[in-house]
N, C-alpha and C positions, 0 to 999 in steps of 0.2 A: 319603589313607592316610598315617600315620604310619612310617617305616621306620626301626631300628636295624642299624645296623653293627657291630662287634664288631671289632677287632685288637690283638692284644698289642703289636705296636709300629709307628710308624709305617714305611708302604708297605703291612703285610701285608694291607689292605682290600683299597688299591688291586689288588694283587697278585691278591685273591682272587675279589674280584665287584665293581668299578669300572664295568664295563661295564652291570652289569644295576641297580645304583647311578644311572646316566646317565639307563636307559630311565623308571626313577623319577620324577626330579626330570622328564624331557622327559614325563610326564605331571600336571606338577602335586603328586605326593607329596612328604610336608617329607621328606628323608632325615638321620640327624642320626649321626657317628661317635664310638664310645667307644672312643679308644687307651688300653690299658692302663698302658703305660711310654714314655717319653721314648725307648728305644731308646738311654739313655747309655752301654752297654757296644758297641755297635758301634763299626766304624771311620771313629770321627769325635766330637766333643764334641754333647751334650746338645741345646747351642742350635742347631746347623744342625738338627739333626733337627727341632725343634718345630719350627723355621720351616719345615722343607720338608711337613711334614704341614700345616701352616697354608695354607702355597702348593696342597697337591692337594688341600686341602677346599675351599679357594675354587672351584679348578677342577672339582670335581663338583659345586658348587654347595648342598654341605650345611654343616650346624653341628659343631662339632668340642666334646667333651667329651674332658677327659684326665682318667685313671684314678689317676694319681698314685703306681704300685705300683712296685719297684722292677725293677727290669733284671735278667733272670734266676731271677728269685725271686717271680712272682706265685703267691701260696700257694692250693691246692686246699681253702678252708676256710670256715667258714659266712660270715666277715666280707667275703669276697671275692665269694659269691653276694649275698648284702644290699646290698652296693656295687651290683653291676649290676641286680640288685631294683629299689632307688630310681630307678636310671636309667631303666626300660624302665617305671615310673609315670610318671616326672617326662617324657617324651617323651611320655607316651601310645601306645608302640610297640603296631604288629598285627602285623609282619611284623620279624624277626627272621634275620639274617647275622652265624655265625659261624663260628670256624674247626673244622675235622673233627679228634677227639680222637684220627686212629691219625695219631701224630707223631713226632719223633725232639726235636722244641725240646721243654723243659719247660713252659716259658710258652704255646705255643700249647696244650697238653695241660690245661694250668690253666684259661685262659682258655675252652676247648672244655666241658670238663663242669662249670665254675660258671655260665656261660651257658647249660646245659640246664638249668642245676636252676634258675637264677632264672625261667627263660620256660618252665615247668611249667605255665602255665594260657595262653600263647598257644598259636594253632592253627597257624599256618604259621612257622616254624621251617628256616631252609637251613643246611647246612654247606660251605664251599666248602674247596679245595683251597692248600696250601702248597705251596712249593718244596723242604720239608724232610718230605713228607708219607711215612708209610710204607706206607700203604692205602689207596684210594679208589675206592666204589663206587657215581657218581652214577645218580641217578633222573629227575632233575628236570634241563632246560636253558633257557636263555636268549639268545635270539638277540640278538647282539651286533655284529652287521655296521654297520649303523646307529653306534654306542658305540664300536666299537674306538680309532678314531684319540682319544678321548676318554680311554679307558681308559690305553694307552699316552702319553699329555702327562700326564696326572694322577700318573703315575708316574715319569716322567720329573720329575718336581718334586723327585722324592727322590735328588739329583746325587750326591750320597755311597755311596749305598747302588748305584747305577747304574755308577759308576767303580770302586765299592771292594768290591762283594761280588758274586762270584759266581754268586750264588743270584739275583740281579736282573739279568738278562739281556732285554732289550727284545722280541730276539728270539726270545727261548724262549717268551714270554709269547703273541708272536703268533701263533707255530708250535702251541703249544699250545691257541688260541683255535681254531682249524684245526681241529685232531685231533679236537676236544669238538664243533665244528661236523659236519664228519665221520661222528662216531657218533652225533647229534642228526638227519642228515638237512638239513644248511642249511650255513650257509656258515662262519660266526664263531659260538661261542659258550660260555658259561660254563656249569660243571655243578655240579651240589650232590646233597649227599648230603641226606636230608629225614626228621628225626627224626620230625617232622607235616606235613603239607601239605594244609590245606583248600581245594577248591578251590571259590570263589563261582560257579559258573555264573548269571551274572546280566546284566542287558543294559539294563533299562530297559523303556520302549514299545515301543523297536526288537525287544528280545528276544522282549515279547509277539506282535506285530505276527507276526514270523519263525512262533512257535507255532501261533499262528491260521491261517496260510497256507498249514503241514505238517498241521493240522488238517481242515484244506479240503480240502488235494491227498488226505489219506488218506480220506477219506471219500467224493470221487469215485472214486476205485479201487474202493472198497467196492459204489460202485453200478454199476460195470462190470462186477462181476461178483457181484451182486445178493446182498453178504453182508454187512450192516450191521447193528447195534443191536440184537442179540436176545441172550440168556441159552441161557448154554453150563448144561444140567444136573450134577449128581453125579453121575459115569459109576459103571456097577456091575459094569463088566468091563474087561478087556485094553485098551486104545486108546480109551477112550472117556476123553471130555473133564472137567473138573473142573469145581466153577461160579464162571463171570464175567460181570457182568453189562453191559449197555450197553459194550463193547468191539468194534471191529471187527476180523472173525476170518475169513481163508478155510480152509475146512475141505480137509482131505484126510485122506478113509479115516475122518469122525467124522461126526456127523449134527447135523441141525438138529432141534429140537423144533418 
């Protein structure tokens, strides 16, 4: 599977879905990241930043594409969706991470809805969560217990952003990894908000296999209590059944033909 990443500048991936990023590539997935801006208006010069976004794609193990847009000023405009259009062809992306458009940054806001509108024809679609985030209502989690200590080094590449801002707190990230684990029912994990999310239920032979065997089990019940493969009629009153054919059905309070 193909996976695009999405951050207006470098760390915000890491920040946002590093973790489920990890679970990716440790299955085989190519995962490839689009930073929009070099991050040259933080505090720090242009080239630490490339190179430390350079250092935590290695360390996730993906391909890194820069956007080229400028620092604070990624514009909400068709050329800005086309840019990331080309991208999400030229990767062959299915699956799609980007940042959630209720923001206070401008650029994660820009970044947020030209990224919906260029992945308008994919089906699975996440939004994850900023440190600058003004609203976040996830649906979808990712268990990250396994990824954490990954997610955290990947970030930790970005020494700048980690000494000098804030907002990039090692510890908040873990703490928060907790909170999302917490209200997922698990231990670590990351949550998204989910514009689309199709989900493949699919398996393989194993999957059939699994079918065939619920298939079976259901069928023996059925002979246990001697209700299998017969045609429910068009009931013509109150409580009576509708028609389904070759389904195994126990009745209560409906008849058999």
């Amino acid at each position: 599977m193909n996976v695009l990443a999405i951050g207006a500048h470098p760390d915000d991936i890491e920040l946002g879905c590093a973790g489920a990023l990890l679970r990716h590539v440790a299955v085989g997935d190519k995962v490839t990241l689009l930073v929009m801006t070099t991050g040259e208006r933080g505090p720090q010069d242009s080239v630490s930043r490339v190179l430390e976004q350079e250092n935590a794609a290695a360390r996730l193990g993906a391909e890194l594409i820069w956007g080229g847009f400028p620092d604070g000023a990624i514009p909400h405009s068709r050329e800005t969706v086309t840019f990331i259009d080309s991208v999400i062809a030229a990767v062959g992306a299915e699956v799609l991470y980007t940042h959630g458009q209720h923001d206070t940054h401008q650029d994660h806001v820009a970044t947020a809805l030209c990224s919906l509108s260029a992945a308008r024809r994919l089906n699975r679609v996440l939004c994850y969560q900023s440190p600058s985030a003004t609203a976040f209502n996830p649906v979808v989690y990712v268990d990250i217990e396994d990824t954490l200590r990954g997610k955290l080094e990947a970030l930790a590449c970005h020494r700048s952003q980690v000494e000098r801002c804030e907002l990039v707190d090692l510890e908040a990230v873990e703490a928060g990894a907790r909170f999302w684990g917490h209200q997922a029912r698990m231990r670590y994990a990351e949550a998204f908000e989910v514009p689309r999310f199709v989900w493949d239920i699919t398996g393989g032979a194993s999957a059939v296999r699994r079918l065939e065997s619920a298939a079976a089990a259901g069928e023996a019940a059925a002979d246990r209590v001697g209700v299998r493969d017969f045609e429910l009629v068009d009931g013509g009153g109150a409580g009576e059944p509708v028609r389904r054919t070759g389904t195994s059905v126990y009745l209560v309070g409906g008849r058999r033909p």
